[in-house]
PAKOL-287389 format. One record per residue: z, y negated, x negated of N, C-alpha, C, O in turn. Coordinates in steps of 0.001 Angstrom, whole numbers, plus 500000, padded with zeros to 6 digits. Layout:
N
ZYXZYXZYXZYX...
//
This chain:
130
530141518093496966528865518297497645528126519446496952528103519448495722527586520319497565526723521834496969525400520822496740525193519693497187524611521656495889523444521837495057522712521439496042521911520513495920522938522236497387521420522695498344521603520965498886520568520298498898523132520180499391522894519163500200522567518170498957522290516998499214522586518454498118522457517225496777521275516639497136521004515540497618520324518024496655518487518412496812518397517835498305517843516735498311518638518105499074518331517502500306518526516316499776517737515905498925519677515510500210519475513893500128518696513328499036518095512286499294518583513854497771517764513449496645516217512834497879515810511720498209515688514592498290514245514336499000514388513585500043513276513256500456515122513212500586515418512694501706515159510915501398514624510378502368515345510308500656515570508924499728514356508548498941513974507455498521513662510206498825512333509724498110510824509335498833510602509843499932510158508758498443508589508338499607508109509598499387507862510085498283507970510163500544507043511754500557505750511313500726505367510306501321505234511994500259504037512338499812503196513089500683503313514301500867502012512062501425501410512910502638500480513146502214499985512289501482499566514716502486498076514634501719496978514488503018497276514020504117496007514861502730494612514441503850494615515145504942493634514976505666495614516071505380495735516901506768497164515737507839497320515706509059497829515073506905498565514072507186497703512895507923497898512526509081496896512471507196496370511474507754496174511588508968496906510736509471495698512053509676495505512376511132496649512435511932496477512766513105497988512137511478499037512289511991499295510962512781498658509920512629500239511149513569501044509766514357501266508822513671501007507781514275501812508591512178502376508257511252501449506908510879501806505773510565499997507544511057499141506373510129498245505517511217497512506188511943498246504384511351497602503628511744496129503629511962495522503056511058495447504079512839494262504354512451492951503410511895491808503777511622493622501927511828492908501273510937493278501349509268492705500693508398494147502113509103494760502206507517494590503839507147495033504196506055494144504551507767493911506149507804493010506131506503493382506722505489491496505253506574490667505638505884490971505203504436490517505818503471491793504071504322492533503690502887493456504972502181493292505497501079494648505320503404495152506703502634494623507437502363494939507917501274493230508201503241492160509115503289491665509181501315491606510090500487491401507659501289490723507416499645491374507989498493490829508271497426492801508164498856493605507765497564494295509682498082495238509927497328494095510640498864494752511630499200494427512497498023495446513122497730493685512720497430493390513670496154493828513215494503493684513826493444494502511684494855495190511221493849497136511598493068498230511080493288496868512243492548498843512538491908499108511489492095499811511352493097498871510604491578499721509882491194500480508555492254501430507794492070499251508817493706499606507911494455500802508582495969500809509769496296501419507824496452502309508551497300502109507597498753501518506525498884502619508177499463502261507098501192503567507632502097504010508713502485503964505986502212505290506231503374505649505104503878505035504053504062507103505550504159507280503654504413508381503329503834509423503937503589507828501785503559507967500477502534508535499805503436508135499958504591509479498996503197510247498317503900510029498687505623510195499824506065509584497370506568508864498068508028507483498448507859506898498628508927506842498610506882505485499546506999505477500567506325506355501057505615504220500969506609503471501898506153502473501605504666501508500844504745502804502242503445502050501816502186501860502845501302502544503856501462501164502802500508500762503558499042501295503084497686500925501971497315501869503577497138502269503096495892501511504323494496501080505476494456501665503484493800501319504088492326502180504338491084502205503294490433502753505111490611503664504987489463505006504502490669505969504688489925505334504246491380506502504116492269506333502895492854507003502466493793504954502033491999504751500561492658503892500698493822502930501462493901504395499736494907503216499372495523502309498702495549502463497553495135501140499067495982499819498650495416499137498002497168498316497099497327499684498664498025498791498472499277499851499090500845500552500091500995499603498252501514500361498415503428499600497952504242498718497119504034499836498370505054499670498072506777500516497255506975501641497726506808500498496031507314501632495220508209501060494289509123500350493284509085501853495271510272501882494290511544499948493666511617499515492520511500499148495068511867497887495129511992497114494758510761496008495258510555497501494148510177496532493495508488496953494351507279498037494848506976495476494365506554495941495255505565496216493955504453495750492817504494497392494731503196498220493739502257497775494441501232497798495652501450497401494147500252497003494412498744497223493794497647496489492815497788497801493661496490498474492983495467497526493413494356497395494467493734496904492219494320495862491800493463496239490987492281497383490585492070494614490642491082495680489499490011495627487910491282495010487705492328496352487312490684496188486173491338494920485127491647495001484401492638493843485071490847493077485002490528491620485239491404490542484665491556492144486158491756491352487459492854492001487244494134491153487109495017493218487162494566493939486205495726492839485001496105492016484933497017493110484259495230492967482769495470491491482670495681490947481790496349490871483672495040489232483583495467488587484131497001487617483653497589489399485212497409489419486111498817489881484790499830489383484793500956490877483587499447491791482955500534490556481591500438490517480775501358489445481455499047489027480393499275487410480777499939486660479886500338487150481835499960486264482471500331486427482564501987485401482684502657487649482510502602488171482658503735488168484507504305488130484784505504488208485461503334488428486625503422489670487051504017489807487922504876490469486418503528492099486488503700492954485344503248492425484396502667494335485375503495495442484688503216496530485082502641496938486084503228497526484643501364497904484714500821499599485113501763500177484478502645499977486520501013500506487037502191502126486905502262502819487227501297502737486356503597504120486231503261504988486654504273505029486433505483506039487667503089506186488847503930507420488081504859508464488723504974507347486875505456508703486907506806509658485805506328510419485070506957509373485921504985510260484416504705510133483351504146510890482908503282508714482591504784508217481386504756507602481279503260507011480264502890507804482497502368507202481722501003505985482457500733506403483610500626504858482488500575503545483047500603504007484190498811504758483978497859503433484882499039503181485571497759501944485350496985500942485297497698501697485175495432500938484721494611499610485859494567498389485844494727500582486732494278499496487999493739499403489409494961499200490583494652499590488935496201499024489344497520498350488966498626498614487882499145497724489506498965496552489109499953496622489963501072496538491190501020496779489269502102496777489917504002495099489397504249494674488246504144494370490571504585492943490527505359493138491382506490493570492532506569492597490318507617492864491348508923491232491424508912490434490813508201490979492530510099489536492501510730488725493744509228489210494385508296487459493538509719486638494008508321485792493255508101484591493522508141486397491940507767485844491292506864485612491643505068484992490950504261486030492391504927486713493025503032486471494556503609486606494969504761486109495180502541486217496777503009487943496915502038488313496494500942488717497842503308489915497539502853489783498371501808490093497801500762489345499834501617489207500754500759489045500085499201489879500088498296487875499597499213487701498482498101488299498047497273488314498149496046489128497230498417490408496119497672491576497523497608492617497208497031491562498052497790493341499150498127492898500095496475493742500659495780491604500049496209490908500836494824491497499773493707492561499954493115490681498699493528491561497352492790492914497209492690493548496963491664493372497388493903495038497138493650495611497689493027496573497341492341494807499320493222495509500545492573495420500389491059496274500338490174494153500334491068493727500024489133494963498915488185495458499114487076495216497458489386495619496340489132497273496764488708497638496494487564498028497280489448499380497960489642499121498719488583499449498073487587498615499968488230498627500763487157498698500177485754499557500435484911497386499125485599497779498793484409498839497678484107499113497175483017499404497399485435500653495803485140501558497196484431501907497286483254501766498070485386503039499070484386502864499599483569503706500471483356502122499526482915501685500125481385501590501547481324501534502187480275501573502055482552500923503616482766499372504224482940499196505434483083
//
């Protein structure tokens, strides 16, 4: 295999990186636009798609998605359980019956998603010790 198709598939495999002229694209959901919008002047954060959505990650983690209309954010647990007893949101499970601890699905704007997608980011950064 040459150099040039290497470099291709390398970028091809990696989450590209959309900046704030992106947002406005087909690509983003326009209830999740203003979350990428937040984080577009950030290095360190990237936006693509994560399994079937659309998400932001930090350091290569993800921190925040769109799925299937609700925004998902991975919070401490702590902060979950207070949003789900608050009735903000529900503890989020991605398809195979087992809820996740340290994620939270809020549909509607009940939560400013921006907010929580800022937290997550902070929350993710320092779990990886970056």
């Amino acid at each position: 295999m040459t150099k040039r198709r290497q470099s291709a598939r390398a970028t091809s495999s990696r989450t590209v990186r959309k900046t704030a002229p992106r947002v406005a694209g087909a690509d983003v959901d326009p209830g999740f636009a203003p979350v990428v919008k937040a984080f577009a002047a950030d290095a360190k954060v990237t936006y693509g798609k994560m399994f079937a959505s659309m998400g932001l990650k930090v350091d290569g983690k993800i921190f925040a998605m769109h799925v299937k209309g609700a925004f998902v954010a991975k919070l401490p647990r702590e902060r979950v359980d207070e949003l789900v007893r608050l009735k903000r949101g529900t503890h989020f499970d991605p398809g195979h019956g087992r809820l996740m601890k340290e994620w939270v699905s809020v549909n509607g704007d009940e939560v400013s998603w921006v907010g929580l997608a800022k937290e997550a980011r902070r929350f993710v950064a320092a779990s990886s010790g970056k």
